[in-house]
N, C-alpha and C positions, 0 to 999 in steps of 0.2 A: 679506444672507444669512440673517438670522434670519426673513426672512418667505417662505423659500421650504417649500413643505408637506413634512413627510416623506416623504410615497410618490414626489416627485418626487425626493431625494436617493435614495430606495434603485434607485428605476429607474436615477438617473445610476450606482450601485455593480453591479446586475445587469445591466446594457447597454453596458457602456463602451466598446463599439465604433460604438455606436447614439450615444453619447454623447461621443464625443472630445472637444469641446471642453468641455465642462462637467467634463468628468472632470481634464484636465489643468488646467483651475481651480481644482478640488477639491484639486490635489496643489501647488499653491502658495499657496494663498490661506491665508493665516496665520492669518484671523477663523473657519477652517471649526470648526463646533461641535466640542463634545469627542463628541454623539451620533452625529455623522456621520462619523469617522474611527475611535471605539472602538467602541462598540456596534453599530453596521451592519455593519462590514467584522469582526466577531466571530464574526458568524453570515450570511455570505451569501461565496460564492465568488469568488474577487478576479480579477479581470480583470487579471492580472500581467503578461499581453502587452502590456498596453496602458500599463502602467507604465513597464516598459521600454523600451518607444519612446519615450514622451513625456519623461522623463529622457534620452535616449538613451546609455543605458548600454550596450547593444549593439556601440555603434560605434565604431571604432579611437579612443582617447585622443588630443588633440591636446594635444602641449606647451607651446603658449601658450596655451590655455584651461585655466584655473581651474574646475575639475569638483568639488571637494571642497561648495561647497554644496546642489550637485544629489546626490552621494552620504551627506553628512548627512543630506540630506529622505528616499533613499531607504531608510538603515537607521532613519529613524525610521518610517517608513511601513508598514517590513518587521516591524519589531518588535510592532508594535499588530495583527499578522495572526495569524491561530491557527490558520483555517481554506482551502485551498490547492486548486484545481481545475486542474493540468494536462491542457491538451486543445491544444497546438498544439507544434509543432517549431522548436527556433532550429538557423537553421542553424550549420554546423559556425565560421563566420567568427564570429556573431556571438555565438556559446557562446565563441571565444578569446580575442576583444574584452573580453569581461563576465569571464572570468577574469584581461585584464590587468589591468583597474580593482580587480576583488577584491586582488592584488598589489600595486595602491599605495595600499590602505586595510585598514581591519582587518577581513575577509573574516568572521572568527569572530564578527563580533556580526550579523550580519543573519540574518533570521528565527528568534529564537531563542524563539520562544513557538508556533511552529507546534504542533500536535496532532494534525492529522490532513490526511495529504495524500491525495489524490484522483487517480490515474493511470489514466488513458485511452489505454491503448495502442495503439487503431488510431490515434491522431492526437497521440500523442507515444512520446519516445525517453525513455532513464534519463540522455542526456547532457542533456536540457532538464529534465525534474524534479529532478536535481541540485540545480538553481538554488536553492530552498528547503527543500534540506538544509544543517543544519547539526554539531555536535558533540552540539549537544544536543538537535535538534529532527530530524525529528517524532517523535513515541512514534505514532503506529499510522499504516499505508499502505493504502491500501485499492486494488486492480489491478483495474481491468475492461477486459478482450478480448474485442472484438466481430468480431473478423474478423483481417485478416492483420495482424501485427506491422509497424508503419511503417517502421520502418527496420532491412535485416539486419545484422549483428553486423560483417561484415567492413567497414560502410559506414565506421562509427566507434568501433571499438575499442580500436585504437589511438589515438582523442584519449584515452580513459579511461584507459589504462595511462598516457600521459605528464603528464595534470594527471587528479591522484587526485580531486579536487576536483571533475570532472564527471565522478560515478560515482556513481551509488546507493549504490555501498557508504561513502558517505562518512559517510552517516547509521547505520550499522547499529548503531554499538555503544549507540545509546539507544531506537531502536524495541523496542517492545513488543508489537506486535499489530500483525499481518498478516491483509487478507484478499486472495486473488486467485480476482475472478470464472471464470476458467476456465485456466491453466495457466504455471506459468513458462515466460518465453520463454527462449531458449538464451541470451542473454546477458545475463538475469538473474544478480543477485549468487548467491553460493552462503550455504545458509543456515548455515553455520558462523559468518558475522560476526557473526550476531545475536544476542548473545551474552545480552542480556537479554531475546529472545524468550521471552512466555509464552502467546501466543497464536497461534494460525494456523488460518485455515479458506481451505479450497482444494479441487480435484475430485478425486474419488479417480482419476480416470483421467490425473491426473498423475504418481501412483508410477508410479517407478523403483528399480531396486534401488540406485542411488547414488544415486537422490535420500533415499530411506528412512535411507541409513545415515550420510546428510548431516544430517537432521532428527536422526538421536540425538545429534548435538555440539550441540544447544542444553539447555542443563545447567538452565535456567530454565524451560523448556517444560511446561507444566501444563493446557493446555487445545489440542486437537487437533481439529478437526471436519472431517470428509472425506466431500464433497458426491461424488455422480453422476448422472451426466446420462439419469435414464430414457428409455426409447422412449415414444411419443406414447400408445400404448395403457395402456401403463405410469401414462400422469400420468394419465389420468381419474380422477376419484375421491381421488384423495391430493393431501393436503396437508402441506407441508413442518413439520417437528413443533415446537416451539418448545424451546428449551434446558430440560433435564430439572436439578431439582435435586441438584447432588453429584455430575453427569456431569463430567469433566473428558474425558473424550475423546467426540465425537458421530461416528457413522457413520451415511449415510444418503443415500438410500435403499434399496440393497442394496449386495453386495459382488461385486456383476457380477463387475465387473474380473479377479478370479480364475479366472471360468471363461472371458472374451474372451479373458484373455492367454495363458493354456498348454491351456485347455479340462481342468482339472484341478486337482482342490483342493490334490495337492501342491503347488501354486506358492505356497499361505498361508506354511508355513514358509519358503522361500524370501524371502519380502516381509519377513516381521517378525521377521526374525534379529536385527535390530539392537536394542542394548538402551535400554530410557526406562525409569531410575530412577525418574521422579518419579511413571509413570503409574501412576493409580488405582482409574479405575474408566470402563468399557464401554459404549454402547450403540449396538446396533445396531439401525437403522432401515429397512425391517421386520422382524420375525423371519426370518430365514431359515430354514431346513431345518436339524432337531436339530445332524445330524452337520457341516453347516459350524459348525455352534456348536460344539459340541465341539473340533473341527481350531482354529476362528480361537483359544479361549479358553484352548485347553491351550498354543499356543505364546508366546499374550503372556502368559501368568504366566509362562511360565520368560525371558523378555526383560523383563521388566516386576516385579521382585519386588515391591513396595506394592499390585500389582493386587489388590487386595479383592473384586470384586463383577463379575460379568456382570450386564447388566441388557438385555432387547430391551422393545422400545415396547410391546410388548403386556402383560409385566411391570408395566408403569409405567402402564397405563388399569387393569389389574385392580385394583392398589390404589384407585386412586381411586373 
């Protein structure tokens, strides 16, 4: 084992499906370095599907096999992970299966050093990312949707009401920071759980009036950045602005959405009734037009008392 070259161990950790059999060598072999199971699988995306088969922790418990030292290896395995790339679906069988086995072990110690998990929603569910949720793990999720949600709410909703445990919201009460590439889906958690949420970037063509007044019950929330999805003509030319010093909220690139959704800037006070104590300070990306300034900036001071400062992009090149 020690004369195999590193590039061929991290391809067995980035390929493991290209790699079956060297990978599940990898997960029994007791000589494997300390470099190749900590430091590699630290920073590179775990092929966890492929874990789970090869353990077959998927599959219904048999009672005359002795499974306890295949689930040692796997919350050892689990624990030295930080980093967490869901891109596939287990199905409904063998998401029940894996929570029998969690039932006759100690379910709360695996993956408890995660950091940041990675959800791929056209090719996974919140029943299968579950799986490396834990009480304390992960502090940030990071949501990209690329197309239609894999699977609809009615398929498996009810697994998540009856084992709490395959639910995203299982994780909520220690995430910290959220990003979703392009919109909650319907049977996304509500963000009330998120109780230590201080981060969230998401489209602004995701408000809702209940999603809005969902985000003001995170009592920790200090940093807000709300993306929109210009028209093609729109992106020539611009580029996305990089976080401004002392912004705790980013808007950008305009606030379309008010005039899409009602064709009328009365719909601002409508959107930002809801109150965020913590918010601080503004900016919107690009300036829009005076009097949307005026309208957006007079209704979040009065929802927003700490709001100190408006500030638009162009504000912030002039000084420089």
């Amino acid at each position: 084992m020690a004369e195999i070259p590193p590039e061929i161990l991290m391809s067995i950790f980035e390929w493991g499906q290209c790699h079956k059999d060297l990978l599940s060598f990898a997960l029994v072999c007791r000589s494997w370095t300390e470099w190749a199971i900590d430091a590699r699988w630290r920073v590179c995306e775990v092929p966890l599907l492929e874990i789970l088969t090869i353990l077959d922790l998927t599959k219904r418990s048999n009672p005359d096999v002795d499974d306890d030292a295949d689930w040692t290896k796997f919350v050892a395995i689990s624990n030295k992970v930080t980093k967490v790339k869901c891109n596939f679906i287990l199905p409904t069988e063998a998401a029940i299966n894996f929570y029998e086995r969690c039932k006759q072990h100690d379910d709360d110690a695996l993956f408890q050093n995660v950091w940041e998990l990675i959800v791929y929603m056209d090719f996974t569910d919140y029943q299968t990312t579950s799986i490396v949720c834990s009480p304390g793990a992960p502090k940030s999720i990071r949501m990209y949707v690329l197309g239609v949600i894999a699977r609809d709410t009615a398929d498996y909703s009810w697994l998540c009401q009856a084992i709490p445990r395959l639910s995203l919201a299982a994780c909520a009460p220690s995430v910290e920071s959220i990003l979703v590439a392009y919109v909650f889906a319907r049977d996304g958690p509500s963000l009330s759980r998120f109780a230590q949420l201080r981060v969230l970037e998401c489209h602004l063509s995701s408000i809702t009036l209940t999603w809005w007044e969902d985000l003001a019950t995170c009592p920790k929330l200090t940093d807000l950045r709300l993306r929109y999805a210009v028209d093609v003509e729109e992106q020539r030319g611009w580029q996305a602005p990089r976080s401004w010093p002392g912004a705790n909220v980013v808007v950008f690139p305009m606030l379309e959405i008010f005039h899409h959704t009602i064709k009328s800037k009365r719909v601002v006070p409508f959107v930002v009734k809801s109150s965020f104590p913590v918010l601080r300070h503004l900016v919107l990306y690009p300036c829009p037009d005076p009097e949307q300034v005026e309208c957006i900036t007079a209704h979040l001071r009065n929802c927003s008392p700490l709001l100190r400062e408006f500030r638009s992009a162009a504000d912030y090149v002039a000084e420089e």
